[in-house]
C-alpha positions in Angstrom: 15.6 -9.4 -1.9 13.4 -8.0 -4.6 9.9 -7.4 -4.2 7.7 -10.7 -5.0 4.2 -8.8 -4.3 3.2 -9.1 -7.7 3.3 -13.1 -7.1 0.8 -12.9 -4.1 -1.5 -14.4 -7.3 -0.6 -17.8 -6.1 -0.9 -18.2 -2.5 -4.3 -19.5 -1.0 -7.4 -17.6 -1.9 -9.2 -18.6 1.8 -7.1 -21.1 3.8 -7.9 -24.0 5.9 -7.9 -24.2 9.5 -4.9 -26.4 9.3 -2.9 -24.6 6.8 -3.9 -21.2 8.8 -1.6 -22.8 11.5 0.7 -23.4 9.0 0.9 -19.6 8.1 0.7 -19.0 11.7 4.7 -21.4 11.9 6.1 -19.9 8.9 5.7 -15.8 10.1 7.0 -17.1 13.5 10.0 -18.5 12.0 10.3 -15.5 9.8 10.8 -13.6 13.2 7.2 -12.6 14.8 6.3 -14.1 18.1 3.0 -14.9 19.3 2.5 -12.0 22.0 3.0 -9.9 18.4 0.4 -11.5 16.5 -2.0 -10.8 19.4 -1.0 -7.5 19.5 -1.3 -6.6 15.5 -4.4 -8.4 16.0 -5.6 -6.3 18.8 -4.9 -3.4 17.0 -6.5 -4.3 13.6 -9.6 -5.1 15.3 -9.8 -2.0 17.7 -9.3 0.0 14.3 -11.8 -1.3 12.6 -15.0 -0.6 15.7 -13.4 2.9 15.6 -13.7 3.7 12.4 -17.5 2.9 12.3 -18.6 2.7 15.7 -18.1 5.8 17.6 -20.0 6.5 20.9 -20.8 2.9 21.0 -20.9 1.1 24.4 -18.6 -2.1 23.4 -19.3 -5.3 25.3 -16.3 -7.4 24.8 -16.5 -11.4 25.7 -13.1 -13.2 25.9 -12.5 -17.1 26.9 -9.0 -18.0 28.6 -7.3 -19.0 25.3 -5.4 -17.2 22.3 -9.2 -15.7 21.1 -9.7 -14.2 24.5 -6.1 -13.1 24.2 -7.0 -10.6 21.3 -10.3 -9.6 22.8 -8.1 -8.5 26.3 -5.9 -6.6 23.8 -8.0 -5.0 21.8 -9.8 -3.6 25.3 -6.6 -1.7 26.0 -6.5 -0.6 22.5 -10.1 0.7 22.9 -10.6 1.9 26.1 -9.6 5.6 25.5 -11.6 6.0 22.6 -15.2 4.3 23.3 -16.8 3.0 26.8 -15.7 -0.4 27.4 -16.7 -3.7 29.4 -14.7 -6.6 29.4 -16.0 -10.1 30.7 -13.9 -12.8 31.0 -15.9 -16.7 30.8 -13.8 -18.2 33.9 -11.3 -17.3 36.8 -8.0 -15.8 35.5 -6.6 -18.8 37.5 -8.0 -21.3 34.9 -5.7 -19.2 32.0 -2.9 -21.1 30.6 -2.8 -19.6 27.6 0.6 -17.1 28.2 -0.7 -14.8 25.9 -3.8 -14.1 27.8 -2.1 -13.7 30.6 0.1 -11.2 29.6 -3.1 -9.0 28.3 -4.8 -9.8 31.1 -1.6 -8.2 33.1 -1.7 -5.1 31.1 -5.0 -4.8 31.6 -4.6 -3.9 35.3 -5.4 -0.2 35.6 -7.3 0.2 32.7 -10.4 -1.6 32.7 -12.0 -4.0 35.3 -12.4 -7.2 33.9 -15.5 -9.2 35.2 -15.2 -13.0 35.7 -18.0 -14.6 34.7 -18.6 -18.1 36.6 -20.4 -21.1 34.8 -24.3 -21.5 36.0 -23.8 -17.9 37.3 -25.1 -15.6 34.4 -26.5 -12.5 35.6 -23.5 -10.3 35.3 -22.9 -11.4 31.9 -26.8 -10.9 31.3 -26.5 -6.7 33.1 -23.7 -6.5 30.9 -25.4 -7.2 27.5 -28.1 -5.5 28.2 -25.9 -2.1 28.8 -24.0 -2.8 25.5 -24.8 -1.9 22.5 -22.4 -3.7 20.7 -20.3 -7.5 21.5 -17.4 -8.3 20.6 -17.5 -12.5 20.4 -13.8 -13.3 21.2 -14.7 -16.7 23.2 -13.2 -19.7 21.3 -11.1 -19.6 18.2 -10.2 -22.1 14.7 -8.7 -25.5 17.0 -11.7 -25.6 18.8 -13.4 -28.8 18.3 -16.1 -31.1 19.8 -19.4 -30.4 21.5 -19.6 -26.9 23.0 -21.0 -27.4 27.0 -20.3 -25.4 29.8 -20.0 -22.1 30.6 -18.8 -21.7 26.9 -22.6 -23.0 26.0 -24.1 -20.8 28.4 -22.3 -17.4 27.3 -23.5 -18.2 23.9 -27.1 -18.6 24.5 -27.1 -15.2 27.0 -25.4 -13.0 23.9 -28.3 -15.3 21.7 -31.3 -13.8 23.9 -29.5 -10.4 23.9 -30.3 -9.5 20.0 -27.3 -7.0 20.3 -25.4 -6.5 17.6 -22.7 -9.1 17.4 -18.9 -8.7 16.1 -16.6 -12.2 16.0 -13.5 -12.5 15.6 -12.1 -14.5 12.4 -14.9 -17.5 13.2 -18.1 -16.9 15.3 -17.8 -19.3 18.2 -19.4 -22.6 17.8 -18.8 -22.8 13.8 -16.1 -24.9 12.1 -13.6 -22.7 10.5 -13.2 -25.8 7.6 -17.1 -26.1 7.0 -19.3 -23.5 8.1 -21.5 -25.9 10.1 -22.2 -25.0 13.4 -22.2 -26.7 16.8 -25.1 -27.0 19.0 -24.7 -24.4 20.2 -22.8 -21.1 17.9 -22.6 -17.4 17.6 -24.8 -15.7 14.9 -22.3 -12.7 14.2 -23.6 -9.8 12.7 -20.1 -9.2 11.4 -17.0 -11.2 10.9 -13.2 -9.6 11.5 -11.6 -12.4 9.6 -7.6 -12.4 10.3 -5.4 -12.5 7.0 -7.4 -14.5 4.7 -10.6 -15.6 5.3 -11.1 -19.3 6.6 -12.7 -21.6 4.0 -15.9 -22.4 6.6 -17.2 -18.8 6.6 -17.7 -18.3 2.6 -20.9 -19.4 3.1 -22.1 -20.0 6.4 -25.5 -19.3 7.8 -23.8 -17.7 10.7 -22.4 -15.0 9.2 -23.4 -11.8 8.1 -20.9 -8.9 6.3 -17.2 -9.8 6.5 -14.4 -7.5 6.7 -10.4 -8.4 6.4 -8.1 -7.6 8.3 -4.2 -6.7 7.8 -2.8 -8.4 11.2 0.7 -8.1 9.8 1.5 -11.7 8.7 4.2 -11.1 5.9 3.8 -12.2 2.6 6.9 -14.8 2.6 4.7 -16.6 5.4 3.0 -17.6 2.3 5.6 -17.7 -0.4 8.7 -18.6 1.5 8.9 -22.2 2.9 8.9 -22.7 6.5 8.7 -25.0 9.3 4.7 -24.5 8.5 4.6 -26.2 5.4 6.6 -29.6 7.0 3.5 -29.1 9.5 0.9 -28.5 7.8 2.1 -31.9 5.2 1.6 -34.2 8.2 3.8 -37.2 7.3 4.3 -39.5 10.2 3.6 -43.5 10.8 0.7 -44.3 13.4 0.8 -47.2 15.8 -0.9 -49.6 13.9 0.6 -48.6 10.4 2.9 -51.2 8.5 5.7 -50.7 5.8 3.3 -50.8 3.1 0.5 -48.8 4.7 3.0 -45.5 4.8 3.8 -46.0 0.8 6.4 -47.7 -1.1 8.7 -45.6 -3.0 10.7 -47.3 -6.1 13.5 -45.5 -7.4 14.9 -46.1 -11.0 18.0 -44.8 -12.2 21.8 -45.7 -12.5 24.0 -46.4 -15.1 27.7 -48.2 -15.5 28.9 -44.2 -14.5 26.4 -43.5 -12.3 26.0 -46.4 -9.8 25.9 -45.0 -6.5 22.9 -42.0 -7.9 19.6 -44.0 -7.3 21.2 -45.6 -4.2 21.2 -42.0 -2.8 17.7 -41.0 -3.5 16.5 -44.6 -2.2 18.9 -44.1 1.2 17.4 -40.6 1.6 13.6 -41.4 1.2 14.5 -44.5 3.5 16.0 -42.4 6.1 13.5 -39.8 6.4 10.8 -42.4 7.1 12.4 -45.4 9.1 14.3 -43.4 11.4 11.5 -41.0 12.3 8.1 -41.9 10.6 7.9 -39.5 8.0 8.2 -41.5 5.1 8.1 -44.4 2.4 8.1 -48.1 4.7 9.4 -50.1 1.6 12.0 -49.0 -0.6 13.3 -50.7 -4.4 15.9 -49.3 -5.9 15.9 -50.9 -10.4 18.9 -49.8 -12.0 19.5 -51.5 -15.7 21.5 -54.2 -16.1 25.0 -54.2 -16.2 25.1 -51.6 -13.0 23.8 -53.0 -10.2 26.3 -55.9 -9.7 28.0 -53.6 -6.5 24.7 -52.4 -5.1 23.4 -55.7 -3.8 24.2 -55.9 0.2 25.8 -52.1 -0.1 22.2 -50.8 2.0 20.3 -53.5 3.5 17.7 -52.0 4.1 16.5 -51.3 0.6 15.7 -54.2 -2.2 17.6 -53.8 -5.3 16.4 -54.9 -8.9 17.7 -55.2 -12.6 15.8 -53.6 -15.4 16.0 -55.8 -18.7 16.3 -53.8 -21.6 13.5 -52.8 -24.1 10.4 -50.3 -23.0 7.6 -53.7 -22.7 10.6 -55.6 -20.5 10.9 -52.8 -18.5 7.2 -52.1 -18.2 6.6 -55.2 -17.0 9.2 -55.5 -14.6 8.1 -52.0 -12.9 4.9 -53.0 -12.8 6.0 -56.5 -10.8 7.7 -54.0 -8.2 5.0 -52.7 -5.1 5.3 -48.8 -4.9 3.1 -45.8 -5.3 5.4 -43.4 -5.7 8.6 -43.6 -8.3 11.6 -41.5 -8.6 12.9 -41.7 -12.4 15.8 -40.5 -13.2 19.6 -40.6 -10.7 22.1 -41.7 -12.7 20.6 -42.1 -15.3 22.8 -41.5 -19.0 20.6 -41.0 -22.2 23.3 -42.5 -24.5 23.0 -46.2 -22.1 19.1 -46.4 -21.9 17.7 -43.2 -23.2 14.0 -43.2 -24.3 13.0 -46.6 -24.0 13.5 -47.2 -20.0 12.0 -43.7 -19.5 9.1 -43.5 -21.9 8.1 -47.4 -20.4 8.4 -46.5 -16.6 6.1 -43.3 -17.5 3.9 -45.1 -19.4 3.2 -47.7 -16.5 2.9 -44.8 -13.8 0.3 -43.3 -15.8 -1.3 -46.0 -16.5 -1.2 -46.8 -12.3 -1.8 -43.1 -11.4 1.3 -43.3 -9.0 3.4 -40.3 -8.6 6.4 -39.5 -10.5 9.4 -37.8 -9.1 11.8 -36.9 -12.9 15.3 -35.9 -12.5 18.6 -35.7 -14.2 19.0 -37.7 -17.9 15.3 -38.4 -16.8 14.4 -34.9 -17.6 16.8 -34.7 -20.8 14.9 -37.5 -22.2 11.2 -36.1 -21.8 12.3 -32.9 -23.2 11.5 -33.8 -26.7 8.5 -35.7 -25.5 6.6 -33.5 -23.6 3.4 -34.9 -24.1 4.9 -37.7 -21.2 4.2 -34.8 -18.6 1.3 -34.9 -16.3 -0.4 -33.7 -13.1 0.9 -36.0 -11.1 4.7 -35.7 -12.0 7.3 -33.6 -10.2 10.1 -32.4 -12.3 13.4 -31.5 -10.2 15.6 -29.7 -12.7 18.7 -27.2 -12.1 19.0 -24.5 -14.5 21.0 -25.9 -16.9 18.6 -28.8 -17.2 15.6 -26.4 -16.9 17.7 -24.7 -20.0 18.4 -28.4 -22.1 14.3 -28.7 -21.2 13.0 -25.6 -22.4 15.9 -23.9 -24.0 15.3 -20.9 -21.4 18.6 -19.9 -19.9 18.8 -18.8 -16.9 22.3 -18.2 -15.3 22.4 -14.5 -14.0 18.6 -14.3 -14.5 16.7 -12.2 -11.4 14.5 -14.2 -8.8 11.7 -13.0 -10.3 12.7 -14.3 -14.2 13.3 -17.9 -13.0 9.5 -17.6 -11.3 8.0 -16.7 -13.8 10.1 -18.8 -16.5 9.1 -22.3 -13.6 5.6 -20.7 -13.3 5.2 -20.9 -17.3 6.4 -23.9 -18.0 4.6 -25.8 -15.0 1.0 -24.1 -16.9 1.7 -25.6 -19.9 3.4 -29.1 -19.0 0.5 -29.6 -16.5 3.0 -30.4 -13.7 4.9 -29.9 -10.6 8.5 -27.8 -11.2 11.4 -27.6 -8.4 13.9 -25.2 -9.9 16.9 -25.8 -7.8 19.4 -23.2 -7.1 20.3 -21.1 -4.1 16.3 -19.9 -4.2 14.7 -23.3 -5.5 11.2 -22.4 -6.6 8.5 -24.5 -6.2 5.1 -24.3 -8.2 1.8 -26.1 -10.6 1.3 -23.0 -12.3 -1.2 -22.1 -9.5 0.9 -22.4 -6.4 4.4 -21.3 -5.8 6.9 -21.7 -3.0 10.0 -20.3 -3.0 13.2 -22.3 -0.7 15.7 -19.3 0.4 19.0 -21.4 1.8 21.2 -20.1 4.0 24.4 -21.4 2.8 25.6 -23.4 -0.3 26.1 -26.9 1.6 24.0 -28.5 -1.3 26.1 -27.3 -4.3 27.9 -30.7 -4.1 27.2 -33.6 -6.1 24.7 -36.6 -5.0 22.4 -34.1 -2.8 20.3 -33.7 -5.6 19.6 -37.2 -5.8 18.9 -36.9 -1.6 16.2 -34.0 -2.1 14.1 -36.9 -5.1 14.4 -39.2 -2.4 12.9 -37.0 0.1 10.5 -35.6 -1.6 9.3 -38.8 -3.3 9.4 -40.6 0.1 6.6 -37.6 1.6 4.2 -38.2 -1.5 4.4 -42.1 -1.1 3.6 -41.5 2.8 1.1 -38.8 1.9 -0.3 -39.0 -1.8 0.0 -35.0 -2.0 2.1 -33.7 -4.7 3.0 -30.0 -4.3 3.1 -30.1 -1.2 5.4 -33.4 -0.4 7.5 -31.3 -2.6 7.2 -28.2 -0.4 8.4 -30.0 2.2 11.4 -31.5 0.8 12.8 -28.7 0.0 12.3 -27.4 3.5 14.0 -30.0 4.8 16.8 -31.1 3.0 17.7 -27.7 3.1 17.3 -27.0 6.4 19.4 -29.9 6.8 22.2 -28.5 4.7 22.4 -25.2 6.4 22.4 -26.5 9.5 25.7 -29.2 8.5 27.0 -26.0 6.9 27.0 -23.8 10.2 28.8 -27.4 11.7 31.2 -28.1 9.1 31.9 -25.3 6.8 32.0 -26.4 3.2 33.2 -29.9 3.5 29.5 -31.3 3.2 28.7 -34.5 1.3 25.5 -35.9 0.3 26.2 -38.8 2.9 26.1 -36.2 5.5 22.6 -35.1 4.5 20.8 -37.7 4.6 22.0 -38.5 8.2 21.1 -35.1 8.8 17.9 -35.3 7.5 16.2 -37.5 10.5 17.8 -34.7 13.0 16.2 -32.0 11.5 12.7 -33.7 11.2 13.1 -35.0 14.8 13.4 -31.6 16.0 9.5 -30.9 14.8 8.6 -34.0 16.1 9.4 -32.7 20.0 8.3 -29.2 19.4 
């Protein structure tokens, strides 16, 4: 693949806690494990106190987690170059955490690692005093809650101290999200911040000079999709949700050649949620008259209308329909309905600030019209649509041409653009995902009209546009390449959206 640094531009500037996770999946699934994240981690950190601190005695403080991980390995990293003391808040016999364990293990030999038991702080206490320098790796970015214990009591011994203090990515006892600080927190002199620096510590009180570090997450753990972003999205019904309460998805489309188009992208919005939570609870399919005479009783499960003809009919008739998100656009033939249907659906959206989800003659419509396009619309063209929209060819065209020709157009239509194609690109002209499949299952017609389905059934469960369409791409082609590796080339739309609820199930049990 060619090089796509120049497009580091549109990832996150600082990320969330949540979406650090997210990151955290995705360079996982692009091959890393966790015992190598600890280690790159280890490393970067143990770089940085040599560069600057030679001849420095180096306290380091670890908890029995994945933060006390990296402070175990960046002892071993250390220990030849600097005098080093490692305390450990706990009995190794407490650690679950496998990484830990395994640092602990490799440990053996090298260093002597003092556990420190709760109400017992007078090692701990020795110990600071003969530092010169701690490194805070005690609790990490999922902690949450009220800090007591012996977590509590470490703190407030390196707090009397008035040593210098070094955290690693957040100080213990501040939210990575906020910056506010627990009752009781680390005042770090100096923050090793992993990656990209967590949103909380742009401007927290309880940070002093920040330095990044390269820990060896890959680029694509931002661009590429990735079990992450599916994650990180967090569509799912609760126990005491109902089928309106997870958003109701209404999909317009069809035609007297196209009648079985809209019933695909309602079936596939419809699966993903009722069969495993992840989704639109109440599903209308409107197709115009004349082509919905064989739909009724063809999918129980979703509620199928006729649109009259004329823009104020159909207006009114969408706006009679519950749904917060719509999907305009399967099936649909410009010379049968053209303008009118699309310009009134689009009209009433707007004026309900629901999401739109554009597709097929959908698309050919708006192209001469594109003053229709807004924020809160995701446009799902292939390239020969993306060429009738914005008479930009691009057949043969590099990777990086069809970014930047998606990344233009979304800038100046003020919207959300899925390129489809073997790489589908996603991106607002700020943000940008790229899809890399892994076989051409989904070159076959009607799973097109699955993915508007999918996607619009995450944004009616969620309200979030780019990333609902993030995720859809993920999964609906995860779901193709894994049918492919079953079936070969004989893959139908059908088959996708039964594989669909598979796929998602699988993160559901992880």
């Amino acid at each position: 693949m060619e090089s796509l640094k120049e497009f580091s531009v549109y990832t996150r500037k600082s990320m969330s806690v949540k979406y650090s996770y997210a990151v955290r999946r995705n360079a996982i699934a692009l091959g890393m494990t966790s015992e190598l994240l600890v280690e790159n981690a280890g490393e970067a950190v143990s770089d940085s106190i040599k560069r600057r601190m030679k001849g420095d005695k180096v306290l380091i403080v670890c908890g029995t987690g994945e933060k006390g991980a990296i402070g175990l390995a960046t002892a071993r990293h250390l220990s030849s170059f600097c005098e080093v003391r490692v305390v450990l808040l706990g009995e190794h016999e407490e650690i679950r955490n496998a990484a830990t364990k395994f640092n602990l293990k490799m440990l053996e030999g090298l260093i002597e690692v003092e556990e420190i038991a709760e109400n017992s702080y007078s090692q701990l206490a020795s110990a600071l005093k003969w530092s010169d320098v701690v490194l805070e790796a005690i609790i990490g970015i999922g902690a949450h809650g009220r800090i007591t214990g012996i977590v509590q009591g470490a703190i407030q011994e390196i707090s009397k101290s008035k040593k210098r203090v070094i955290s690693i990515d957040i100080p213990a006892g501040v939210n990575g999200d906020t910056g506010e600080t627990n009752t009781s927190y680390v005042r770090a002199d100096e923050l090793l911040a992993f990656h990209k620096l967590k949103k909380g510590m742009v401007k927290s009180k309880a940070v002093g000079s920040i330095v990044q570090l390269d820990v060896g997450i890959p680029l694509l753990a931002e661009l590429a999709t990735g079990p992450g972003d599916f994650e990180y999205l967090g569509v799912g019904k609760g126990l005491d949700s109902n089928k309106y309460s997870n958003g109701s998805l209404l999909v317009v489309g069809g035609s007297k050649s196209y009648r079985g188009a809209p019933l695909m992208a309602g079936f596939g919005a419809n699966a993903a949620y009722s069969a495993l939570r992840s989704g639109s609870g109440y599903v209308t399919v409107a197709v115009p008259q004349g082509a919905a005479y064989d739909s009724f009783g063809l999918l129980p499960d979703l509620i199928v209308k006729e649109l009259p003809e004329g823009e104020r009919e159909v207006a009114t008739t969408i706006a009679g329909i519950k749904h917060n998100v719509i999907v305009v656009g399967p099936g649909i033939e410009k010379s049968e309905v053209g303008f009118g249907l699309v310009n009134g659906v689009v009209r009433e959206e707007a004026s309900r600030k629901n999401i739109v989800v554009l597709d097929a003659g959908a698309i050919g419509v708006v192209k001469e019209y594109k003053n229709m396009l807004n924020r809160r619309m995701i446009l799902t063209p292939h390239d020969g649509e993306f060429r009738e929209l914005t008479g930009i060819r691009l057949s043969g065209k590099s990777l990086r041409e069809r970014i930047h020709a998606a990344i233009n157009f979304a800038k100046g239509s003020n919207c959300t653009v899925v390129l489809k194609g073997h790489e589908t690109i996603i991106t607002n002209g700020e943000r940008l995902k790229i899809n890399m499949a892994k076989s051409a299952a989904l070159a076959t017609m009607g799973t097109g009209d699955v993915l508007d389905g999918v996607i619009g059934s995450f944004a009616a469960s969620t309200g979030k546009i780019f990333e609902s369409a993030v995720a859809g791409v993920y999964i609906h082609s995860l779901a193709g390449d894994r049918l492919a590796e079953r079936m070969g080339d004989g893959v139908t739309a059908h088959d996708v959206i039964e594989e669909i609820p598979k796929v998602i199930k699988e993160f559901r049990t992880l």
